[in-house]
C-alpha beads as a LAMMPS data file, in Angstrom:
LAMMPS data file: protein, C-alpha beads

92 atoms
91 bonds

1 atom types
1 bond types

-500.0 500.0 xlo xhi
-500.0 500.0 ylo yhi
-500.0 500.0 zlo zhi

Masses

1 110.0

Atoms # bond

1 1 1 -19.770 10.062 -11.250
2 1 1 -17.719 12.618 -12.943
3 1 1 -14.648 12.356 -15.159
4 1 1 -12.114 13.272 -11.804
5 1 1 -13.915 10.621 -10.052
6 1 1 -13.104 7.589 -12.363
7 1 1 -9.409 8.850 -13.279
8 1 1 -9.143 8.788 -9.806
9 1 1 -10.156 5.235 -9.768
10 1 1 -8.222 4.122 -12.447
11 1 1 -4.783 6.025 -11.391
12 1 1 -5.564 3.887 -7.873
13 1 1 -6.010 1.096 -9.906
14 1 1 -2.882 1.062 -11.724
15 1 1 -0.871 2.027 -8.349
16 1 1 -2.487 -0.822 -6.629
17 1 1 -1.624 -3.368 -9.574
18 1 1 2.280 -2.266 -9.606
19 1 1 2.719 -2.165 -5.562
20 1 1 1.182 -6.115 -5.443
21 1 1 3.091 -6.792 -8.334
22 1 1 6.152 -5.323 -6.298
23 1 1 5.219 -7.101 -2.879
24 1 1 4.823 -10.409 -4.676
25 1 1 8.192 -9.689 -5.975
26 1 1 10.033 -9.030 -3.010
27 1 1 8.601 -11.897 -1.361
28 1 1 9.634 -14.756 -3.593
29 1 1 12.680 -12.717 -3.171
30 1 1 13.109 -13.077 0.472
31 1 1 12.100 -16.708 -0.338
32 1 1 14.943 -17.343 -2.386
33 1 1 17.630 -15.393 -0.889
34 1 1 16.628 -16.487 2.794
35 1 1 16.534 -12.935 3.728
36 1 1 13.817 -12.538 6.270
37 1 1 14.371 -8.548 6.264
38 1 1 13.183 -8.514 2.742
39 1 1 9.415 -9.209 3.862
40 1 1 9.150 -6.409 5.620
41 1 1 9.388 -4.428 2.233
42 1 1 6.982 -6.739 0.811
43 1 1 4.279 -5.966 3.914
44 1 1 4.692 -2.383 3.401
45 1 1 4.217 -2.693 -0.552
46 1 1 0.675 -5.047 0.510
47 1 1 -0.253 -2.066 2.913
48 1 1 0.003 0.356 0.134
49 1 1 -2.459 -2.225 -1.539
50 1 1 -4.505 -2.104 1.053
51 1 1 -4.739 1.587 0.896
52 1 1 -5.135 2.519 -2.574
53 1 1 -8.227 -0.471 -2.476
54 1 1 -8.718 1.597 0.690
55 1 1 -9.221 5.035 -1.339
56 1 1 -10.916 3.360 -4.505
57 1 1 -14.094 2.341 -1.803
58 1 1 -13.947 5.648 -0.406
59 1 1 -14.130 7.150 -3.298
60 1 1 -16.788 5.091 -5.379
61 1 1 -19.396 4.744 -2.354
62 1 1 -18.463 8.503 -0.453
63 1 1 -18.887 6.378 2.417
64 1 1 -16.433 8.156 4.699
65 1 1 -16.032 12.488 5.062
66 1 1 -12.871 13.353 3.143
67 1 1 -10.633 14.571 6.377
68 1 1 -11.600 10.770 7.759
69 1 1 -10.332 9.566 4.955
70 1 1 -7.447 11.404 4.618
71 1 1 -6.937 10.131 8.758
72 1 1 -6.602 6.587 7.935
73 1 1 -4.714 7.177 4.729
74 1 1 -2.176 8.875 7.484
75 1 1 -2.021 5.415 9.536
76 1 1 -1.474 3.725 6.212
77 1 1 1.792 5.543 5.314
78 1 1 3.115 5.293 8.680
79 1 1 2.367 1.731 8.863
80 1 1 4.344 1.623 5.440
81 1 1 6.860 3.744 6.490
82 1 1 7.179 1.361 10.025
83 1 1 7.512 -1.777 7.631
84 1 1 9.733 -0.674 5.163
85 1 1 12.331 1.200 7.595
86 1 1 12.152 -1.967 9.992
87 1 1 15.382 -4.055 8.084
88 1 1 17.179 -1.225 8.657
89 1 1 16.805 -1.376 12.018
90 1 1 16.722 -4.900 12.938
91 1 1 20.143 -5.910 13.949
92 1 1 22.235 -9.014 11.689

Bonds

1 1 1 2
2 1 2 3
3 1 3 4
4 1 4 5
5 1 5 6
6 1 6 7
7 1 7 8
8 1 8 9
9 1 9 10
10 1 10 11
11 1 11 12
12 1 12 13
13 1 13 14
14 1 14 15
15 1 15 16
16 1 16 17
17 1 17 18
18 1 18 19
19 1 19 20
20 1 20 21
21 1 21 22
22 1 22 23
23 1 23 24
24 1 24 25
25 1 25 26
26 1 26 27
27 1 27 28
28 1 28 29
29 1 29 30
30 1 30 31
31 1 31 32
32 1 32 33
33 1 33 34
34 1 34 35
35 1 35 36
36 1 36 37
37 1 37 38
38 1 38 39
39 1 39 40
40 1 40 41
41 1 41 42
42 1 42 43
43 1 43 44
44 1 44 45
45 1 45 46
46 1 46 47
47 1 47 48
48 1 48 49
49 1 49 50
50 1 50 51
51 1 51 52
52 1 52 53
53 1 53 54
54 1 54 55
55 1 55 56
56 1 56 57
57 1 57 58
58 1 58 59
59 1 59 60
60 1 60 61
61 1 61 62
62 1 62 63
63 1 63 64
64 1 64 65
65 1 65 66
66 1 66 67
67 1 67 68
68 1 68 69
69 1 69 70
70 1 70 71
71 1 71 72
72 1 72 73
73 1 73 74
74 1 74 75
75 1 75 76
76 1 76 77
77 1 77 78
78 1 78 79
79 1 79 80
80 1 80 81
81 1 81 82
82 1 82 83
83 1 83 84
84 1 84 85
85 1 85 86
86 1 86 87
87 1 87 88
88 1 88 89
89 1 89 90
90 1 90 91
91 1 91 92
């Protein structure tokens, strides 16, 4: 493994730690202020979770080619994009 590799790793890390830390904020959030909207921000802060955890296996095991990779990294951020857009768009 070379030095790129595992600050790679760890940058994913840290980004991963701070988006949960964010989703589980905005969902006791939406708990509390009975704002149902408010979980949609806290999906789209687990998908990017999901996709730096996502990036972190990719990148330890070189399971996947890079341009796959990059593919379903794509689908995350529009998923993301989908969730945290969708309170705007819901109607009151």
């Amino acid at each position: 493994m070379s030095d790129f590799t595992n600050l790679s790793t760890a940058v994913l890390a840290v980004v991963a730690t701070a988006a949960f830390g964010l989703g589980v904020t905005m969902w006791v959030a939406a708990h509390r202020l009975a704002q149902p909207k408010v979980r949609f921000l806290a999906a789209g802060f687990f998908v990017l979770v999901t996709k730096c955890l996502f990036a972190i296996y990719c990148i330890q095991t070189r399971i996947l080619h890079h341009e796959v990779e990059e593919m379903i990294g794509a689908f995350f951020d529009m998923a993301m994009v989908l969730l945290m857009a969708a309170p705007f768009w819901m109607r009151r």
